[in-house]
KOLTOR-173594 format. One record per residue (C-alpha): residue number from 1; x, z, y. Coordinates in nm, 2 decimals, decimal comma, m for minus. Each point is the difference from the previous one (the first is absolute). Layout:
residues N
NODE  zanu      xx      zz      yy
NODE   NUM       X       Z       Y
...
***
This chain:
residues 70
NODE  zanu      xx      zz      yy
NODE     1   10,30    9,10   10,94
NODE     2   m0,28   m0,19    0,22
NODE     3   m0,30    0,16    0,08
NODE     4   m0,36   m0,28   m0,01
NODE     5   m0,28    0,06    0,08
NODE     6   m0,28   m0,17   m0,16
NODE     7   m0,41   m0,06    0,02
NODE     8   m0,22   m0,07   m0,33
NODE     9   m0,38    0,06   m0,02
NODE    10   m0,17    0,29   m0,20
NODE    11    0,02   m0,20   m0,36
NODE    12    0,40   m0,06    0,03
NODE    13    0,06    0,36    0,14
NODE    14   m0,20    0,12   m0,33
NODE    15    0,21   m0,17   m0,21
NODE    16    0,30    0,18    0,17
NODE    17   m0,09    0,29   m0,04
NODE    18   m0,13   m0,02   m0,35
NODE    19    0,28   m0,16   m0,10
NODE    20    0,21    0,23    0,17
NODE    21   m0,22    0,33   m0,17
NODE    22    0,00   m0,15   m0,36
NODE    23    0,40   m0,06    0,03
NODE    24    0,07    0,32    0,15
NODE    25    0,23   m0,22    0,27
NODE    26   m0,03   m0,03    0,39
NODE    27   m0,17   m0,26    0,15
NODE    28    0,34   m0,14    0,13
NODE    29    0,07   m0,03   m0,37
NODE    30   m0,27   m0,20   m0,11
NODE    31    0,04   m0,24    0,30
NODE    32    0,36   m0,03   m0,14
NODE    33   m0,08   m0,08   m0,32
NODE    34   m0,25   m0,22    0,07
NODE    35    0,29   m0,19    0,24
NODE    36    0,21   m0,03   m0,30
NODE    37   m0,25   m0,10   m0,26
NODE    38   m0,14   m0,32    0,25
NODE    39    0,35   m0,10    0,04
NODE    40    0,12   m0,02   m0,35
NODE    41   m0,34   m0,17   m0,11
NODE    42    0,06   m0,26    0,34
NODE    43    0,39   m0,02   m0,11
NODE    44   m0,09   m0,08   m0,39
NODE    45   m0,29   m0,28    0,13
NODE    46    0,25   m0,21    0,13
NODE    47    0,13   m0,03   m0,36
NODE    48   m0,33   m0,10   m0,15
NODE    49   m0,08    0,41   m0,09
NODE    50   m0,31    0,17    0,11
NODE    51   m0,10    0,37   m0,02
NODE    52   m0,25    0,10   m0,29
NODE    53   m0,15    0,30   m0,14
NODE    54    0,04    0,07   m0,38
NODE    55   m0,20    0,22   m0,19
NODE    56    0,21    0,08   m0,37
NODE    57   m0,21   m0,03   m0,28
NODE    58    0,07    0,13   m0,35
NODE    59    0,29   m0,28   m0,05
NODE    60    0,26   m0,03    0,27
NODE    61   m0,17   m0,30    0,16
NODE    62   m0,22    0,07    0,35
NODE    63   m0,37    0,02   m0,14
NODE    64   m0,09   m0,07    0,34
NODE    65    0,16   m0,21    0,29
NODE    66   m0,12   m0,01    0,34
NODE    67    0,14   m0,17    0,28
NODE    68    0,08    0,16    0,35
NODE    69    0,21   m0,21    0,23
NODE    70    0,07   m0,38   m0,07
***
């Protein structure tokens, strides 16, 4: 597997590593996941989709909707 190495300011490395705390993962991980959730977000935009957040309310509809990445 290839080995990067990369350099983020203080804000970006505290995200890693609370991201990385709260989901009990390595930092590797999270940098993996976060590969794979920008490129099925950019994958689905070139079909007219883009990536929202959804809070459930009481009925099955999203109470809330946000959007991320258009």
């Amino acid at each position: 597997m290839p080995k990067y190495t990369l350099q983020m300011n203080d804000k970006l490395e505290a995200i890693l590593d609370e991201l990385a705390e709260r989901e009990g993962i390595s930092k590797a991980q999270v940098i993996r996941r976060s590969l794979t959730l920008l490129k099925l977000a950019e994958d689905h935009k070139e079909e007219g989709f883009e990536l929202q957040l959804a809070k459930a309310g009481d009925d099955e509809k999203p109470a809330v909707v946000k959007t991320v990445l258009t």
